[in-house]
N, C-alpha and C positions, 0 to 999 in steps of 0.2 A: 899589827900596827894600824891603828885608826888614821882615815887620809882627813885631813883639814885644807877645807875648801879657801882656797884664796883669794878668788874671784867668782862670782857668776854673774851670767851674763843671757840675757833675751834676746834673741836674732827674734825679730817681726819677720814675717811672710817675707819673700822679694824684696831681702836688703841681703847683707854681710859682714864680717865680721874680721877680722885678722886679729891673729890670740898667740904671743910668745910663748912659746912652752920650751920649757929650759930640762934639759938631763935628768930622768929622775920623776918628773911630772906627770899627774895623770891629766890629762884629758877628757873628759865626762862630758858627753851627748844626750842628752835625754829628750825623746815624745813631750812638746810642753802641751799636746794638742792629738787628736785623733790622726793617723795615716799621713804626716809632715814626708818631706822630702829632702834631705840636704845635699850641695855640693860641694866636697871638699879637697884643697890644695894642702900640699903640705910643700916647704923648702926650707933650706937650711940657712940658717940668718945668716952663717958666716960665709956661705957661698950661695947665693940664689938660685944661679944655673944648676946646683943639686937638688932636685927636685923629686918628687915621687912619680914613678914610671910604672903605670900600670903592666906591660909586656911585661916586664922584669920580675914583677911581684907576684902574677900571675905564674908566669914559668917556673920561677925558681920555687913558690910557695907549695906547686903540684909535684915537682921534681923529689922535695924533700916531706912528701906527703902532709904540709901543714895549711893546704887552704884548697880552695878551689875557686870556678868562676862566679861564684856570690859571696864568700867571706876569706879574709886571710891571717892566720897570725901573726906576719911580721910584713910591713909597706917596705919596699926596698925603695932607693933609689937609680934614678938615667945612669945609662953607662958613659963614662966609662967608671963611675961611682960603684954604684951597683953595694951600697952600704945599707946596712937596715936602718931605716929613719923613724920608725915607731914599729911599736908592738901591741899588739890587742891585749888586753888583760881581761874582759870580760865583755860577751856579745850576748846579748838576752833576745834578739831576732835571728843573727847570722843568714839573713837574706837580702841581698846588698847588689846593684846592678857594677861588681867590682872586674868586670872583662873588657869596659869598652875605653874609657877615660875620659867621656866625651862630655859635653853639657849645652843646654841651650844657648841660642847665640841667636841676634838679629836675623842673622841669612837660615839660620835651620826652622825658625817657625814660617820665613817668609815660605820655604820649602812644603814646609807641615799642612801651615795654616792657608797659606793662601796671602800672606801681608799682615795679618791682625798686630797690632802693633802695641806691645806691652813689654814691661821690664824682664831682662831676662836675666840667666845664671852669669853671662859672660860679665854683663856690665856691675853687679854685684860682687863677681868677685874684684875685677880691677879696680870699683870704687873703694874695696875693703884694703886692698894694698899698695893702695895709690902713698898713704905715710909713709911704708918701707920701700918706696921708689923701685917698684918691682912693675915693668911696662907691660901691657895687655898680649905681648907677645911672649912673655916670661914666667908664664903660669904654671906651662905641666898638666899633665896630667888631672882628670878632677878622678874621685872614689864618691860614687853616688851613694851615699848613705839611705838604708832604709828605701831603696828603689824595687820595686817587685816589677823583674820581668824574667817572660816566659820565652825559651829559643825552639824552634821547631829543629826537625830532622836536617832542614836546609842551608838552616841559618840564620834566619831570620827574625827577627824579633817584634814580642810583642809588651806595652808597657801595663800592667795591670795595678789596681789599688795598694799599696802598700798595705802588708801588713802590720805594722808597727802599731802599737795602743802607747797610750797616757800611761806614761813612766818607762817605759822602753827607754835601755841605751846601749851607747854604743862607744865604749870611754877607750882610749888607747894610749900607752907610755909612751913618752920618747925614751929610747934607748940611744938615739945616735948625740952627732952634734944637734948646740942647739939648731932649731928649727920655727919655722913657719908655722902654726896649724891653720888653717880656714877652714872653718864652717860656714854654711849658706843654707838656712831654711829657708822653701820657697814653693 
């Protein structure tokens, strides 16, 4: 079965995106560009507070041998949900920083950087779901797409160049209720 595209869409660097994706749907990611980064939310339109829970997705995806701390075949959602909200169909990297849930935000570069003061993931994603009246506090969980990091023996981590090239993707179904997707290249 040939999929037929029904929208595409260009996220520019340091913007966002919010993209209905209904039962059935694929979702298609692609490298528009050399070593991109994205951060993505996912929630279910018919309940927001169902969100995608990295802990959940992680555990349950290593429990039932189908994923590990960089890629997963099925995003679960927060408990006490705990439903699969999408499913990978095809990963052409499967190197994905997908253990932390985390993403930048004003106070974490202020940490990083020392104050340098530029757009970050946080404010991209809320500007992208600010239509579906979903509050900066109501996000969830992010899945850092195409994020290359390394953990040492301690713990600790470190963020290295993505590997991802021009035409890399990283598309995934919805299986569950409808849902959320967010994308955010940046």
């Amino acid at each position: 079965m040939a999929l037929r595209v029904q929208e595409g869409v260009v996220i520019p660097a340091r913007h966002g995106r919010a993209v209905l994706v209904r039962k059935g749907q694929v979702l298609r990611i692609h490298q528009t560009e050399q070593q991109q980064v994205g951060d993505r939310v996912f929630l279910n339109a018919a309940n927001p507070r169902e969100h995608f829970h990295v802990g959940q997705t992680w555990a349950i995806n290593v429990f039932l041998g189908t994923g590990n701390a960089r890629a997963f075949q099925h995003f679960y959602s927060n408990p006490p949900h705990e439903n699969v909200l999408l499913t990978v169909v095809d990963d052409t990297v499967r190197r994905h920083f997908g253990n932390m849930g985390g993403r930048c935000t004003p106070r974490l570069l202020e940490l990083r950087d020392g104050g340098a003061k530029r757009r970050t993931c946080q404010e991209n994603l809320v500007e992208a779901l600010a239509p579906f009246h979903v509050p900066a506090d109501g996000l969830g969980d992010c899945f850092n797409v195409f994020m290359n990091v390394d953990m040492d023996a301690d713990g600790n981590f470190k963020v290295l160049p993505s590997t991802a090239k021009h035409g890399d993707r990283s598309p995934v179904n919805n299986f569950g209720a409808r849902s959320l997707g967010l994308q955010v290249l940046g």
